[in-house]
Backbone as JSON Lines, residues from 0, in Angstrom:
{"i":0,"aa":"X","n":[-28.98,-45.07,11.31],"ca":[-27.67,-44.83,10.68],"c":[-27.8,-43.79,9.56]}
{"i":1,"aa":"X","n":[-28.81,-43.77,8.67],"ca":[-29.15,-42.72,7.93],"c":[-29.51,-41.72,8.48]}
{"i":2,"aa":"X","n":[-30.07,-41.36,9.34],"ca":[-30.28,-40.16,9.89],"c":[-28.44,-39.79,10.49]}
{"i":3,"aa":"X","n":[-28.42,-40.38,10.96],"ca":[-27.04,-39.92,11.45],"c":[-26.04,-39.48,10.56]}
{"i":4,"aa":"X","n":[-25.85,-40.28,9.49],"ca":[-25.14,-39.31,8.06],"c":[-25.91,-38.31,7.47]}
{"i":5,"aa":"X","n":[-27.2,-38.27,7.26],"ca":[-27.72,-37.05,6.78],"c":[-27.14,-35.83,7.83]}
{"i":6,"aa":"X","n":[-27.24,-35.9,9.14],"ca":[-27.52,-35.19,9.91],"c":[-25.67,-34.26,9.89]}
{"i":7,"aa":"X","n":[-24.93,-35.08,9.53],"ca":[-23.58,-34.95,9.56],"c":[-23.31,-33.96,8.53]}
{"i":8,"aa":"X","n":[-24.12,-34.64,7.12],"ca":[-23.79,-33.77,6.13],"c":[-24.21,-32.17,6.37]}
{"i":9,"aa":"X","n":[-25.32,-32.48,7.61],"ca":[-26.04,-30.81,7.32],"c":[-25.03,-30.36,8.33]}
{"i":10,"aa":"X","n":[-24.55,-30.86,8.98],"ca":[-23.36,-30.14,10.04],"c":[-22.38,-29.84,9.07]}
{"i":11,"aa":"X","n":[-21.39,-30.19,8.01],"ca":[-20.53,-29.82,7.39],"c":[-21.12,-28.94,6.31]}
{"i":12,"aa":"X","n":[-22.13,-28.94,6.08],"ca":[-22.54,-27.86,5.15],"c":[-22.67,-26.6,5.8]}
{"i":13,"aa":"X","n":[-22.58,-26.4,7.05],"ca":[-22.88,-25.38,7.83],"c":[-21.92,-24.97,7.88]}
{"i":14,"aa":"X","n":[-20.95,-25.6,8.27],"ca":[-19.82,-25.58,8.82],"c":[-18.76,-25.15,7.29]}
{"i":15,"aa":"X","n":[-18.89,-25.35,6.36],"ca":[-18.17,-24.98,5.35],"c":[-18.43,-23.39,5.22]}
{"i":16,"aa":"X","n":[-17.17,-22.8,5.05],"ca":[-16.69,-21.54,4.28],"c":[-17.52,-21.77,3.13]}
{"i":17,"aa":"X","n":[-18.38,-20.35,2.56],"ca":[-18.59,-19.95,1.52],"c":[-17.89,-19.17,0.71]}
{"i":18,"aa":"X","n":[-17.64,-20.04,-0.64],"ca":[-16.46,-19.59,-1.08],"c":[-17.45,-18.79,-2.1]}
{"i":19,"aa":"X","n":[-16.72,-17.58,-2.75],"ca":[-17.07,-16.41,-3.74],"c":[-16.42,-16.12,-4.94]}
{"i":20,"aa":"X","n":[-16.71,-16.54,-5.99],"ca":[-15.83,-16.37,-6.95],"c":[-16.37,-14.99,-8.21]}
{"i":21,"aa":"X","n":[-15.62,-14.47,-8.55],"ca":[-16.4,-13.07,-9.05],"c":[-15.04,-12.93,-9.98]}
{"i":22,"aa":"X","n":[-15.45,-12.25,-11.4],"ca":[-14.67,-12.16,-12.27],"c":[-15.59,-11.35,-13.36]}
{"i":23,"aa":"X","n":[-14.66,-10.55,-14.9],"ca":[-14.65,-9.61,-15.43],"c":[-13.65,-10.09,-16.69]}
{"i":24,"aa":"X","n":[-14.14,-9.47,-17.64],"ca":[-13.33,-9.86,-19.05],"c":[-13.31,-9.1,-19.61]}
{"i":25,"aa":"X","n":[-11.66,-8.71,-19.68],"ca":[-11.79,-6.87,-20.63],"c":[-11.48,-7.3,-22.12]}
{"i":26,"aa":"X","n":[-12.35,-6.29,-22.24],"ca":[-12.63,-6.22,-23.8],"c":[-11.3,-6.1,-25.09]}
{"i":27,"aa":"X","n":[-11.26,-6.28,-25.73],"ca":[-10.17,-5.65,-26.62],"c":[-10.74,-4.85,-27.52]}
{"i":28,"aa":"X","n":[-11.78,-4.36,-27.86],"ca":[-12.38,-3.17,-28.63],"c":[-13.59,-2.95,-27.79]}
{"i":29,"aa":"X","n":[-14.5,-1.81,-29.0],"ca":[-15.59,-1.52,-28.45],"c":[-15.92,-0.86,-27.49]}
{"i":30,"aa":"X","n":[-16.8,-0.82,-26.22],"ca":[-17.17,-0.01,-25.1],"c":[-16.24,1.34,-25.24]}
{"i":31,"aa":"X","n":[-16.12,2.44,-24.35],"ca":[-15.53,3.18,-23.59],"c":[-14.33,2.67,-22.97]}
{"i":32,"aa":"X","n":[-13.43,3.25,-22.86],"ca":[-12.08,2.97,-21.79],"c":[-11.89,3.93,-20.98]}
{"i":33,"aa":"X","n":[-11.81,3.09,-19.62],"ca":[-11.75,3.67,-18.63],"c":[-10.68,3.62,-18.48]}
{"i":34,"aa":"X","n":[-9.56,4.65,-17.28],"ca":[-8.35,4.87,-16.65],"c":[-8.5,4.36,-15.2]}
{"i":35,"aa":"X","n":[-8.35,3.51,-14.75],"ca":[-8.87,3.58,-13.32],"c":[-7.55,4.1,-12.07]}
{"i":36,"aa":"X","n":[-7.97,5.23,-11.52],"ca":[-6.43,5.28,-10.58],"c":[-7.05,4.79,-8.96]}
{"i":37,"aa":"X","n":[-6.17,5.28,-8.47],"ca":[-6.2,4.61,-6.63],"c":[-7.55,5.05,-6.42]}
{"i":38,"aa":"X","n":[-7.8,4.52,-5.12],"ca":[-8.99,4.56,-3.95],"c":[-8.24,5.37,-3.18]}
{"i":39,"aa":"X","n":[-8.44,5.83,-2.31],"ca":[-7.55,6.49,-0.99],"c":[-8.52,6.46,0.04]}
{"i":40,"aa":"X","n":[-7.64,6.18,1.06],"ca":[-8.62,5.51,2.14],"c":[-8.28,6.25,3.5]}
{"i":41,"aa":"X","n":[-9.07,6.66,3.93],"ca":[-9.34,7.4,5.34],"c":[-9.93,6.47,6.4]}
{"i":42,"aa":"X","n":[-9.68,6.19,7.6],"ca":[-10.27,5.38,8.61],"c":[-9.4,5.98,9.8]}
{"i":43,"aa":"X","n":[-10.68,5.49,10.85],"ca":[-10.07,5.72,12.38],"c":[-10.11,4.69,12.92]}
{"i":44,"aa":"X","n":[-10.01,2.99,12.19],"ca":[-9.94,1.96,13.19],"c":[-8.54,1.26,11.85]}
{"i":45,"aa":"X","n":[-8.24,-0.03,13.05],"ca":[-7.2,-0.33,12.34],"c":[-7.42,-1.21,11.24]}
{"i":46,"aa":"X","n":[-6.59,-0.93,10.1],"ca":[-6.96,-1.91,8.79],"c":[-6.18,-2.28,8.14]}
{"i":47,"aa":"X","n":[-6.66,-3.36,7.02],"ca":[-5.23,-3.05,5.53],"c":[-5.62,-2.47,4.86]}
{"i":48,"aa":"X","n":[-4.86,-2.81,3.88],"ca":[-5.3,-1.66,2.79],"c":[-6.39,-1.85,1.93]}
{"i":49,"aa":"X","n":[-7.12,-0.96,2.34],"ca":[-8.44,-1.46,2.04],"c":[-8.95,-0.61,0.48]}
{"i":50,"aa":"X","n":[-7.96,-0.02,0.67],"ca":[-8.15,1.01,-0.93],"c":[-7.9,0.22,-2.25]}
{"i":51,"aa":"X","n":[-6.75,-0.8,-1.47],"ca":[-6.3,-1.68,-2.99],"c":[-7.21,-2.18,-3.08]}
{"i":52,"aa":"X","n":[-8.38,-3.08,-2.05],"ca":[-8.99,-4.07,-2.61],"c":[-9.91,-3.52,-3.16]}
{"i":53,"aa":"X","n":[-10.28,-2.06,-2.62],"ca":[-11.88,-1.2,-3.62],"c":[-11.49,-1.21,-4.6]}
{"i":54,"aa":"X","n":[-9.59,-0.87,-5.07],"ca":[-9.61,-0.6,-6.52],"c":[-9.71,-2.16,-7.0]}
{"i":55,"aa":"X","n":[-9.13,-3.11,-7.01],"ca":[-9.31,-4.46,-7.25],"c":[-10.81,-4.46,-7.83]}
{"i":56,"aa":"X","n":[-11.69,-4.41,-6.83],"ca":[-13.04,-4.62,-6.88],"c":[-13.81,-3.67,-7.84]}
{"i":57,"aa":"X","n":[-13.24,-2.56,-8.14],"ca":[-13.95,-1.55,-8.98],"c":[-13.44,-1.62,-10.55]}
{"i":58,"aa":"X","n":[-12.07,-2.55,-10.47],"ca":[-11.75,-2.81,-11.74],"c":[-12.46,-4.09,-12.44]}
{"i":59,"aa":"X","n":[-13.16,-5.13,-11.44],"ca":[-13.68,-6.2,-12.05],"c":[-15.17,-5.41,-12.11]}
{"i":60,"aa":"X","n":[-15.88,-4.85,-11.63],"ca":[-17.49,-4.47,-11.74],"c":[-17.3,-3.47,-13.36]}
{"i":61,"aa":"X","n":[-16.04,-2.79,-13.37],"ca":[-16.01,-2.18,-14.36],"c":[-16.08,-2.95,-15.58]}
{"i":62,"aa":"X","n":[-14.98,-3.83,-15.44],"ca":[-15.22,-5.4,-16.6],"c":[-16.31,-5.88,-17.24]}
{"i":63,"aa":"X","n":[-17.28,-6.0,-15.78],"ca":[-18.39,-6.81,-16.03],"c":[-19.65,-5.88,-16.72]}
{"i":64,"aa":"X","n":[-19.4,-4.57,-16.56],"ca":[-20.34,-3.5,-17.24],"c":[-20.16,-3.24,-18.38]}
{"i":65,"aa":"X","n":[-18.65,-4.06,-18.73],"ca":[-18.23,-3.87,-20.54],"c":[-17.23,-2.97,-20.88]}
{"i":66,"aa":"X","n":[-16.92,-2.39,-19.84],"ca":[-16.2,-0.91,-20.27],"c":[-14.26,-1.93,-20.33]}
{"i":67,"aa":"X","n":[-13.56,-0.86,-21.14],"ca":[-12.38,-1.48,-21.33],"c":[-11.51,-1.07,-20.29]}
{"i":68,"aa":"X","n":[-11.0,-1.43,-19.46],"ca":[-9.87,-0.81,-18.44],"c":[-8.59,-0.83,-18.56]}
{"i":69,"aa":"X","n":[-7.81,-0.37,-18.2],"ca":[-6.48,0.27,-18.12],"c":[-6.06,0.92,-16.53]}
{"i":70,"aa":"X","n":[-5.57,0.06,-15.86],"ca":[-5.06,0.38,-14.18],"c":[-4.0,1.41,-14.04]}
{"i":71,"aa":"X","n":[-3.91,2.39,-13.95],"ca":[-3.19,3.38,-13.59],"c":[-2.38,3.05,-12.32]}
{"i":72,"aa":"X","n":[-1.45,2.24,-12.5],"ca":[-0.43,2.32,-11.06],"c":[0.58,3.17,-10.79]}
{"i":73,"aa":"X","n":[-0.27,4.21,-10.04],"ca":[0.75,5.38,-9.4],"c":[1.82,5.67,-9.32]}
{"i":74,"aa":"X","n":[2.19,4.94,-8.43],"ca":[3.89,4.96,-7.89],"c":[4.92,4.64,-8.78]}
{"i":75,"aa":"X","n":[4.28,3.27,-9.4],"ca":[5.23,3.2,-10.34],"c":[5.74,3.42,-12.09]}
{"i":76,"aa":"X","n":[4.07,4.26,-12.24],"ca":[3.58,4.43,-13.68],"c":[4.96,5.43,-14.39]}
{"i":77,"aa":"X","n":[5.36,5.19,-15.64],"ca":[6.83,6.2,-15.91],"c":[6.35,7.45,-16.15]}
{"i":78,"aa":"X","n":[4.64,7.84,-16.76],"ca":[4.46,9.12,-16.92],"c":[3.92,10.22,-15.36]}
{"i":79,"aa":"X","n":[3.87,8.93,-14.68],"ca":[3.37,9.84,-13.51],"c":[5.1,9.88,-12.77]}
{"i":80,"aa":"X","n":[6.14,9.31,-12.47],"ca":[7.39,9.33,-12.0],"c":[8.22,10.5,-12.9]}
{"i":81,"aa":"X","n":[8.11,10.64,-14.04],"ca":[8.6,11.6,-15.1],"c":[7.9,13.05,-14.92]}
{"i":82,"aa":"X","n":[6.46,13.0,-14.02],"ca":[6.3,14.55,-13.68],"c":[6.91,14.7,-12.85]}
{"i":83,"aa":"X","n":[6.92,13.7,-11.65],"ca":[7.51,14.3,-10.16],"c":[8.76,14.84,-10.49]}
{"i":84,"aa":"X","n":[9.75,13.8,-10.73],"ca":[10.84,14.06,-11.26],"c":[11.52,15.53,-11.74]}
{"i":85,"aa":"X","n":[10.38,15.97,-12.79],"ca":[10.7,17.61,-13.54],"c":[10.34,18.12,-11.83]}
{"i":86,"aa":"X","n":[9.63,18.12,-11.17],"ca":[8.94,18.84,-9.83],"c":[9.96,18.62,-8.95]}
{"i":87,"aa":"X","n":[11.18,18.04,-8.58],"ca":[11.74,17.75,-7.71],"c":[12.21,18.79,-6.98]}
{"i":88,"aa":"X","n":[12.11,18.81,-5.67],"ca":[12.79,20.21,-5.14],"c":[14.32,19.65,-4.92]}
{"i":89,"aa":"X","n":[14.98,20.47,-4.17],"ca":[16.38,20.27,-3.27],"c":[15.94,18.99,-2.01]}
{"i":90,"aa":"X","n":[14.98,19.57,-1.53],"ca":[14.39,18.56,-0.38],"c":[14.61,17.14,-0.97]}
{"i":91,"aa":"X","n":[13.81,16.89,-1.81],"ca":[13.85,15.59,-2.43],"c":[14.91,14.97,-3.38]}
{"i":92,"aa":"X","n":[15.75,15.82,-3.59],"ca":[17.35,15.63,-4.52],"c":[17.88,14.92,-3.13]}
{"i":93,"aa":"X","n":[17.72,15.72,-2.13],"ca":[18.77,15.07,-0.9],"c":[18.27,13.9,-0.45]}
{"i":94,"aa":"X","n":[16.75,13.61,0.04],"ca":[16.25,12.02,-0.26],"c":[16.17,11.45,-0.86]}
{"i":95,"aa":"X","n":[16.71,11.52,-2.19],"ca":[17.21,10.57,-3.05],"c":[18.52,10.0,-2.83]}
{"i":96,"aa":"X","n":[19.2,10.93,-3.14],"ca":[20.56,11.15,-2.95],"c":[21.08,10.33,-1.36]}
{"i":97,"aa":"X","n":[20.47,10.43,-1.0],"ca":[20.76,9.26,0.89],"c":[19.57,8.33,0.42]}
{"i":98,"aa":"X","n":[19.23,7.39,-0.73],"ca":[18.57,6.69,-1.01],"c":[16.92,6.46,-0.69]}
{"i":99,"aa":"X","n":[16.62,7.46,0.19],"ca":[15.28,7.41,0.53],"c":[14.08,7.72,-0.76]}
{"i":100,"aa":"X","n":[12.4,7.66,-0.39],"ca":[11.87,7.46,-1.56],"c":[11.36,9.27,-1.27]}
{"i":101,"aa":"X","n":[10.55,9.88,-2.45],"ca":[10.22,11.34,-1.84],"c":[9.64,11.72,-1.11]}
{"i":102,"aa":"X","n":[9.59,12.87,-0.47],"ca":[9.09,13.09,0.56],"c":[7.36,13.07,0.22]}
{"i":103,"aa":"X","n":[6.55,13.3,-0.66],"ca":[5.75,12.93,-1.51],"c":[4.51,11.8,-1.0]}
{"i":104,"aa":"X","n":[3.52,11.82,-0.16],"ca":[3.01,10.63,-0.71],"c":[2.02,10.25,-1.25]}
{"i":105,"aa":"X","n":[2.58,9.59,-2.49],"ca":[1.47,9.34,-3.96],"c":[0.73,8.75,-3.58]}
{"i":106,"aa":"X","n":[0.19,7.84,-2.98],"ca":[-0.42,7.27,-2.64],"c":[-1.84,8.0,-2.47]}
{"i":107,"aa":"X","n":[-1.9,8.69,-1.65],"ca":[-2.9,9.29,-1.18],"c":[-3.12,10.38,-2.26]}
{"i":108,"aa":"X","n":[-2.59,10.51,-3.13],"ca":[-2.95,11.65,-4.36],"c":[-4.36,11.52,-4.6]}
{"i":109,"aa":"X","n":[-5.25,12.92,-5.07],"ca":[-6.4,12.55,-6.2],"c":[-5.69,13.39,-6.87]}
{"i":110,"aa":"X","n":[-6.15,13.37,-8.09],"ca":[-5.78,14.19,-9.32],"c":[-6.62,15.02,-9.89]}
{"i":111,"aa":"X","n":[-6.3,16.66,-9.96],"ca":[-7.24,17.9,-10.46],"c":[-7.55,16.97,-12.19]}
{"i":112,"aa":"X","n":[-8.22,17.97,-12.82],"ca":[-8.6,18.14,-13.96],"c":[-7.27,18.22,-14.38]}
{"i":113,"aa":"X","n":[-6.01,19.26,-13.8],"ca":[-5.36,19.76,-15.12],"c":[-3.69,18.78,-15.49]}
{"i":114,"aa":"X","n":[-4.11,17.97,-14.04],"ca":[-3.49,16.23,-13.87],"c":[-3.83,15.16,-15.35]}
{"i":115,"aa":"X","n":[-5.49,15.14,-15.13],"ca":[-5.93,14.33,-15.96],"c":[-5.91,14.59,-17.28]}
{"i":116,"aa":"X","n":[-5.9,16.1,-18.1],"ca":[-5.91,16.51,-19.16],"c":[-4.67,15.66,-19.6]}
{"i":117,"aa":"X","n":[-3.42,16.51,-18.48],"ca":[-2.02,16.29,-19.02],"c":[-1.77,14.73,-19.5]}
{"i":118,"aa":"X","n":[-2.42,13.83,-18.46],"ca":[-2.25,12.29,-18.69],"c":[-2.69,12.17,-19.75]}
{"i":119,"aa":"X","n":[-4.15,12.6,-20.3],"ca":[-4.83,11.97,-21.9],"c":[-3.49,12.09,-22.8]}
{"i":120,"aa":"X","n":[-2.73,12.75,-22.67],"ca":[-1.62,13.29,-23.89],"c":[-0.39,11.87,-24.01]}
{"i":121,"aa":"X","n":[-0.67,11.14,-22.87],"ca":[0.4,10.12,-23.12],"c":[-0.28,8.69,-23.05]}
{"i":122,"aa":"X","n":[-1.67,8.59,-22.43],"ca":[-2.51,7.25,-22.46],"c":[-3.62,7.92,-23.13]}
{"i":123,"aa":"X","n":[-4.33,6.72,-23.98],"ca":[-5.43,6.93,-24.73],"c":[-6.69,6.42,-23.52]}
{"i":124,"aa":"X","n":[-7.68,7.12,-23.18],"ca":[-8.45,7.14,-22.44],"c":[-10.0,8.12,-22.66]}
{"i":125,"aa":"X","n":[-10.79,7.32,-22.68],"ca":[-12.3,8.19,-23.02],"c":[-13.03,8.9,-20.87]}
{"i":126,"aa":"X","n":[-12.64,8.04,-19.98],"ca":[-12.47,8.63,-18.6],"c":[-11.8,8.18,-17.8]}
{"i":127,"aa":"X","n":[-11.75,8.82,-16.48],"ca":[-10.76,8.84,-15.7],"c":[-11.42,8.38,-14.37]}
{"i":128,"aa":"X","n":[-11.34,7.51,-13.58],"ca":[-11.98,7.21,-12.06],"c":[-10.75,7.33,-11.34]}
{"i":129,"aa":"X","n":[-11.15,7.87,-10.15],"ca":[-10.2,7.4,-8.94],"c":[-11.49,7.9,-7.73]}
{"i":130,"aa":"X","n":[-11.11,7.27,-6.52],"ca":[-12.01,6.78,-5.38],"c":[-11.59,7.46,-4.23]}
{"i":131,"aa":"X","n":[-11.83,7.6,-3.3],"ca":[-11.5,7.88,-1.98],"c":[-12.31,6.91,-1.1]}
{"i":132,"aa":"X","n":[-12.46,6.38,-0.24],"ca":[-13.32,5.64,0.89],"c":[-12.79,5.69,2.3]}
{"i":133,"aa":"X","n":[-14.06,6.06,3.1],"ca":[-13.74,6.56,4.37],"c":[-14.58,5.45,5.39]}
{"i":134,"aa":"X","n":[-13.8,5.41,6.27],"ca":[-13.92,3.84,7.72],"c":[-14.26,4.54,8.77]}
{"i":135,"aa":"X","n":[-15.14,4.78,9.43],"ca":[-15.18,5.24,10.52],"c":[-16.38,4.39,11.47]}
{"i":136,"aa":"X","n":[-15.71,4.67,12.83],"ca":[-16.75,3.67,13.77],"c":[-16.5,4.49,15.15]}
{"i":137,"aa":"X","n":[-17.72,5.07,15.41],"ca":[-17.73,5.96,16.96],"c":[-16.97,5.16,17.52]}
{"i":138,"aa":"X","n":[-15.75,5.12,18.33],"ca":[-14.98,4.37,19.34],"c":[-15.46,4.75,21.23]}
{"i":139,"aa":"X","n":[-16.82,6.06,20.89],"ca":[-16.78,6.22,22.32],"c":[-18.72,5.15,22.78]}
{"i":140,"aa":"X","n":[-19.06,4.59,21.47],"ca":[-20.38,3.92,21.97],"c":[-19.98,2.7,21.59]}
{"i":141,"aa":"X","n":[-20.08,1.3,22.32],"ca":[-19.75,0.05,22.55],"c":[-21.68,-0.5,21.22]}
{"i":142,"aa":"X","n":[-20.87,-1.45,20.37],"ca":[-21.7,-2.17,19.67],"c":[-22.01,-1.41,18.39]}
{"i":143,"aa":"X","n":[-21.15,0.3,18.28],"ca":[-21.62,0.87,17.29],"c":[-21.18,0.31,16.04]}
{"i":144,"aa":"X","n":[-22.13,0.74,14.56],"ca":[-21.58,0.22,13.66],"c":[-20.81,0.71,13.11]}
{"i":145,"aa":"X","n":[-20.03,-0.03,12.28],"ca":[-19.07,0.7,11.42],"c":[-19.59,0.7,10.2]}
{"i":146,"aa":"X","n":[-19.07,2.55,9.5],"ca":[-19.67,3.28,8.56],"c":[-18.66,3.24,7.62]}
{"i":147,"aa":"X","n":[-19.08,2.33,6.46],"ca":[-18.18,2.78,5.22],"c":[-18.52,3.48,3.89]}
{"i":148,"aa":"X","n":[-18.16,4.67,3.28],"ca":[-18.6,5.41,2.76],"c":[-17.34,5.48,1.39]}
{"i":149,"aa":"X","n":[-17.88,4.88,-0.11],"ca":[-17.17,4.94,-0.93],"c":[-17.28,6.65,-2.39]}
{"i":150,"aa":"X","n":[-16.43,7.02,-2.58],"ca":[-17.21,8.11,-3.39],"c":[-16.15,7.94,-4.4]}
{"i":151,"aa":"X","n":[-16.49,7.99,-5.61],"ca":[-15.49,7.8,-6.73],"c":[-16.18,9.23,-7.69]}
{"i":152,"aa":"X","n":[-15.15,9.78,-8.2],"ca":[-15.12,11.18,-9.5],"c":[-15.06,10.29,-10.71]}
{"i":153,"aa":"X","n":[-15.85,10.95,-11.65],"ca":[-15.89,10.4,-12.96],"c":[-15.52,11.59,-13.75]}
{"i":154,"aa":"X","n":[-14.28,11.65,-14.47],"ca":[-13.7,12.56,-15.39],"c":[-13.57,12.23,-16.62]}
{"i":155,"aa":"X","n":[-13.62,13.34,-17.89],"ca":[-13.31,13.01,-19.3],"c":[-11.74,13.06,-19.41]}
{"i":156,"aa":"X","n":[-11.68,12.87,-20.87],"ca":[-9.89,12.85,-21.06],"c":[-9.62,14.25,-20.86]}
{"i":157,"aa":"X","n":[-10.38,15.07,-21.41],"ca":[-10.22,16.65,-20.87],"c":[-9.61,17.26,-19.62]}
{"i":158,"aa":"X","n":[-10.14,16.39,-18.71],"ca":[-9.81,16.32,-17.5],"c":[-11.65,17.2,-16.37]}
{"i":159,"aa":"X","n":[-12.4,17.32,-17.52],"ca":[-13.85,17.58,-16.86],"c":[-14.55,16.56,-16.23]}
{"i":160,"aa":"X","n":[-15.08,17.36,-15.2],"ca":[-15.54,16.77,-14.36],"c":[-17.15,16.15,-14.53]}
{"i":161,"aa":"X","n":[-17.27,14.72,-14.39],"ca":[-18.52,14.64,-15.41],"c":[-19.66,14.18,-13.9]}
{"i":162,"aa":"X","n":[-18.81,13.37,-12.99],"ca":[-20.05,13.16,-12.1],"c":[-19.07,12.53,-10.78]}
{"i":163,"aa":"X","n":[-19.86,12.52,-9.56],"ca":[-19.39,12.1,-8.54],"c":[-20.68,11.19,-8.0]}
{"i":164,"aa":"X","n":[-20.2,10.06,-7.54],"ca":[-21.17,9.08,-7.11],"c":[-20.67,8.69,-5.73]}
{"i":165,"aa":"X","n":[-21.0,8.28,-4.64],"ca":[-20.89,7.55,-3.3],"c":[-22.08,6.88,-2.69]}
{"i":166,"aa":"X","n":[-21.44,6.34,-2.02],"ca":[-22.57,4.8,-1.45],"c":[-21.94,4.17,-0.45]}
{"i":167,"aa":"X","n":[-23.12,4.42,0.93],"ca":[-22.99,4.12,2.36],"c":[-23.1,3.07,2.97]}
{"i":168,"aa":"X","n":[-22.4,2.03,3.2],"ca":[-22.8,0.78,3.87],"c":[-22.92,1.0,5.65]}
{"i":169,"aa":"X","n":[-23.02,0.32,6.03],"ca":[-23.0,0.24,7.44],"c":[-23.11,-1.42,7.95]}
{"i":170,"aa":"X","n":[-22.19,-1.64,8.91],"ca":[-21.49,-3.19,9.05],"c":[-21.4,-3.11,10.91]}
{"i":171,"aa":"X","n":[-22.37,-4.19,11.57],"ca":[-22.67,-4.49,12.56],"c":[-21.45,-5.26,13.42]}
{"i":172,"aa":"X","n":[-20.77,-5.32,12.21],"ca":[-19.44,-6.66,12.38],"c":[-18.35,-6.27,12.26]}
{"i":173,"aa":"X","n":[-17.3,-6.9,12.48],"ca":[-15.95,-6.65,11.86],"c":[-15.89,-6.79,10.76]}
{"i":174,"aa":"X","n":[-15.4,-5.45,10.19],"ca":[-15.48,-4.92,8.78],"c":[-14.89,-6.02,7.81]}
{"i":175,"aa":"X","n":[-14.96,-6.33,6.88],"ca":[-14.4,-7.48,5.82],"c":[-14.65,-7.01,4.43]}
{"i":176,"aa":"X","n":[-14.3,-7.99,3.69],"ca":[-13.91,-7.91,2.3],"c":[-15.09,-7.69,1.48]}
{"i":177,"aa":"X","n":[-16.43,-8.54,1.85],"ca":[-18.08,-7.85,1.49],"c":[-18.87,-7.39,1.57]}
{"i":178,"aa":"X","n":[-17.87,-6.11,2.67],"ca":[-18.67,-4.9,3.07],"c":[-18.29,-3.9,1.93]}
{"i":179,"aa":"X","n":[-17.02,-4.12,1.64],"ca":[-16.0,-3.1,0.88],"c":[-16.46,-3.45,-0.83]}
{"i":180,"aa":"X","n":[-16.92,-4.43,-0.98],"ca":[-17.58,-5.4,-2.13],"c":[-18.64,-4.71,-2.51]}
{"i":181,"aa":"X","n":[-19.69,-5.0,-1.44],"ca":[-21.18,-3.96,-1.45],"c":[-20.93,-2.41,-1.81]}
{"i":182,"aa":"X","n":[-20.21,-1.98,-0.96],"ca":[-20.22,-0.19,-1.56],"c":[-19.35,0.34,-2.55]}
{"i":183,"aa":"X","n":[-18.7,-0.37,-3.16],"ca":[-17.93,-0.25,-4.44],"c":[-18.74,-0.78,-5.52]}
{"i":184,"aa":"X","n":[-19.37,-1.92,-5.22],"ca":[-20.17,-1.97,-6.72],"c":[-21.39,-1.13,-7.07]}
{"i":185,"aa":"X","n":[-21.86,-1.24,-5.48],"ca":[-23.05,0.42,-6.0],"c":[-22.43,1.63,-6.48]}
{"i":186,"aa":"X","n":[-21.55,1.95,-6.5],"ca":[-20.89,3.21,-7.02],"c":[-20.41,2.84,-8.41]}
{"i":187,"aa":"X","n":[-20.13,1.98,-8.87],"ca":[-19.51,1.55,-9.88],"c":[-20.99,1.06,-10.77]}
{"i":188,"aa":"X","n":[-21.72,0.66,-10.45],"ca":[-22.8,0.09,-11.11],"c":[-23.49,1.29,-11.66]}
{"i":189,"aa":"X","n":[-23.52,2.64,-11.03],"ca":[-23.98,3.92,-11.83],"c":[-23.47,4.67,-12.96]}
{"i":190,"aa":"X","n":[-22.29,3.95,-12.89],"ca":[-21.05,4.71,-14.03],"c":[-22.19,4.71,-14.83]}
{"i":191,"aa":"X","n":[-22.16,3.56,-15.84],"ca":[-23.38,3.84,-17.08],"c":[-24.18,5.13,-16.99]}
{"i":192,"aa":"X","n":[-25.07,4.82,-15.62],"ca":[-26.31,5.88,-15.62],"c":[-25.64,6.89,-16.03]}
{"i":193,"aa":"X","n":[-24.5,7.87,-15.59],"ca":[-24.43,8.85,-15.63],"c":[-23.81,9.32,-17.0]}
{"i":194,"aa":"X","n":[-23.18,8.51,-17.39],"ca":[-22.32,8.77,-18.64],"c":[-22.94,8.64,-19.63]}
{"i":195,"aa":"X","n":[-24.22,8.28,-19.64],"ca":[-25.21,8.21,-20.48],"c":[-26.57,9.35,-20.68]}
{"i":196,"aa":"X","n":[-26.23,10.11,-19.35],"ca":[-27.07,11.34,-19.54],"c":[-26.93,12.13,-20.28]}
């Protein structure tokens, strides 16, 4: 009878989901402050959005390295809506105007240097990250892996360009949430190195 409940327990221990809990505590003084904007995400297989969760994920590794953050949300930020706005053509007066959103899509933005300068002038910020990450998986060889490749720019408030970092996973499996985990924190885990050169 004891063997038989031991034996049970090791079946439900197997059998249980491993749960992951991961977390970050931003500072209210001290460290550096970071700006963090989007990921933008390139892939040729089907996904979600896998950019939010890099940025998600690149805002807690940032936490945990000490640095102070500040999330730059694009679309709806008032100093980034207040440039488009002055930029508006006729095109986009008339998709407004028939209620549509602009022809525009922010989403997929990176931002030059002379983007990021302009931003230091309305957020206080010592740098600037934003990401790109690319999904790709040969679709013409059966069992190939899928290649995920994260690269994030590290900019001053200046809007100079101080370093670019990326980091290659490769996933035997259907792609998930701690593949995207793994190559965002190696990229994020160098910030220091470099900003310290």
């Amino acid at each position: 009878m004891f063997l038989a409940i031991v034996g049970l327990f090791v079946f439900l221990s197997c059998k249980t989901p491993k749960d992951s809990v991961d977390f970050g505590i931003n500072p209210e003084q001290g460290n550096k402050k970071v700006l963090l904007g989007d990921f933008r995400q390139k892939t040729n297989i089907h996904s979600m959005n896998l950019g939010k969760i890099a940025k998600d994920i690149a805002l807690i590794e940032l936490m945990k390295i000490g640095y102070r953050v500040e999330v730059f949300e694009i679309p709806h930020d008032p100093i980034f809506l207040k440039k488009e706005e002055s930029k508006s053509t006729l095109k986009n007066m008339i998709f407004k105007a028939a209620g549509e959103q602009n022809e525009r899509t922010i989403s997929s933005e990176v931002f030059d240097s002379s983007f990021i300068a302009e931003l230091s002038k309305d957020k206080n910020f010592d740098y600037f990250i934003q990401g790109k990450m690319h999904i790709y998986k040969d679709e013409f060889k059966s069992n190939a892996p899928t290649e995920i490749i994260v690269y994030i720019t590290l900019s001053s408030s200046e809007g100079k360009l101080i370093a670019a970092i990326s980091s290659k996973v490769k996933s035997s499996h259907e792609i998930n949430s701690e593949d995207i985990n793994e190559a965002v924190s190696n990229v994020i885990k160098k910030v220091p190195q470099v900003i310290n050169k």
